[in-house]
Structure formats: C-alpha cells, structure tokens
C-alpha positions in Angstrom: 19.5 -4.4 -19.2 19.7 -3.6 -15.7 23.5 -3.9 -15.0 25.2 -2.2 -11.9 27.7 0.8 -12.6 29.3 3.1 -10.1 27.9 6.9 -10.1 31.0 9.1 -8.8 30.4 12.6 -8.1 32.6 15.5 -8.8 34.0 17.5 -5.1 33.3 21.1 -5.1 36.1 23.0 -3.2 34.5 25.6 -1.3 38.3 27.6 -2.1 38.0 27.1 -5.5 34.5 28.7 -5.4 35.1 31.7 -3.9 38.3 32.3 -6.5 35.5 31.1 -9.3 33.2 34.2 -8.0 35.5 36.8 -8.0 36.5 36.1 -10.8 32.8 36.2 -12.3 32.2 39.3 -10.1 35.2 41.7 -10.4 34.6 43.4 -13.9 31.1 44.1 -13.6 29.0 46.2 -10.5 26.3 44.0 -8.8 25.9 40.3 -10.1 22.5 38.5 -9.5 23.4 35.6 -7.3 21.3 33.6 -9.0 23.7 34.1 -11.9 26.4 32.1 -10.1 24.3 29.1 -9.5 24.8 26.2 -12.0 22.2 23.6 -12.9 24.5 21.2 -13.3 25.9 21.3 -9.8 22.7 20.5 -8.1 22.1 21.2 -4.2 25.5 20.6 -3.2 26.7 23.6 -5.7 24.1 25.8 -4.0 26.0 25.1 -0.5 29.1 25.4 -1.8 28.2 28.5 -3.7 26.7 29.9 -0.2 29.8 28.6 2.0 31.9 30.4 -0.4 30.0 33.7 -0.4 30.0 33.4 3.5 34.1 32.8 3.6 34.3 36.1 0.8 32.3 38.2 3.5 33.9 37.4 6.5 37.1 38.5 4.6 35.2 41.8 3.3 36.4 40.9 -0.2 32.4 41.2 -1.8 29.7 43.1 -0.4 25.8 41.0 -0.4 22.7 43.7 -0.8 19.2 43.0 -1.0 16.7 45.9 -1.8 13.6 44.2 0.5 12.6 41.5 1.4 12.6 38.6 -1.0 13.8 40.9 -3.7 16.8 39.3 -5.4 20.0 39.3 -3.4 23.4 40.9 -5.2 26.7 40.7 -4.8 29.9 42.9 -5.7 33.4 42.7 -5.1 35.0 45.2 -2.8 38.2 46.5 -3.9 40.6 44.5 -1.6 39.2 41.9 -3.6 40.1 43.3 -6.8 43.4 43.6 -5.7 44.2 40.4 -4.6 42.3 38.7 -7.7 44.7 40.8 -9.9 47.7 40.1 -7.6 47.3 36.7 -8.2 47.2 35.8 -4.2 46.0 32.7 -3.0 43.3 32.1 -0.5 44.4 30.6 2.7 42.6 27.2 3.8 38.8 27.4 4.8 37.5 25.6 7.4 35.2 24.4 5.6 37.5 22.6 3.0 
C-alpha cells in the first residue's frame, strides 16, 4: 500500500518559453498574462513564465502594460518580434538556461 516510487519533474526551458509566448502573442493585440500561465506547471512555470518575459523585454521583442495599479498586466509583441517569429530565427542562449 505504501510503496516508494520516484516523482521526476518535467525542466522548463526558459528559451523555449519565450518562443512558446510569442508564438501565443503574435496574432492577436494585448494578451492577459494571466492567459499564459498553466495550472499544470505549478510555481516553477510562473518563474519560468516571468524569466522568459523578462529575457523578451530586454530584447524589446513584447511590450508589458498595466493600466494602474493592480490592474491586470498585458503583454504584446513588438514587431521585431514578429519578424523573427516568422523568420524562423532562433533565440541565442539565456543566462538563465
């Protein structure tokens, strides 16, 4: 009944994320962030998520708004982005992968 088993869990690349977001991003305006949030990726898909977003910023590939304060926060592809997604180019190595 109570037997030992191994748990493994699945890496999130923070590279693989931010080509995951543009991708969800680049045919529509302004995305909820919350929308790119998965359940099933727990806490470590939050950071992940937010590493990625962070790495897409510095390269001004998406653009983050927030009306106010604690208003949701948005996010939109600029059109380098775009480009680059429809280029097929590759995103060079993070630091943080």
């Amino acid at each position: 009944m109570f037997g030992n088993h191994q748990v493994s869990r699945e890496t999130l690349s923070t590279r693989e994320k931010m080509s995951e977001i543009l991708v969800r991003i680049s045919d529509q305006k302004f995305v909820p962030l919350v929308s790119l949030l998965l359940r099933e990726e727990g806490r470590l898909g939050v950071v992940v998520t937010f590493l990625a977003m962070m790495e897409l910023l510095k390269g001004s590939m998406i653009e983050i708004v927030q009306a106010e304060p604690f208003a949701p926060i948005h996010i939109k592809a600029r059109g380098a982005a775009e480009r680059a997604l429809h280029a097929g180019e590759e995103f060079r190595e993070s630091e943080f992968d």
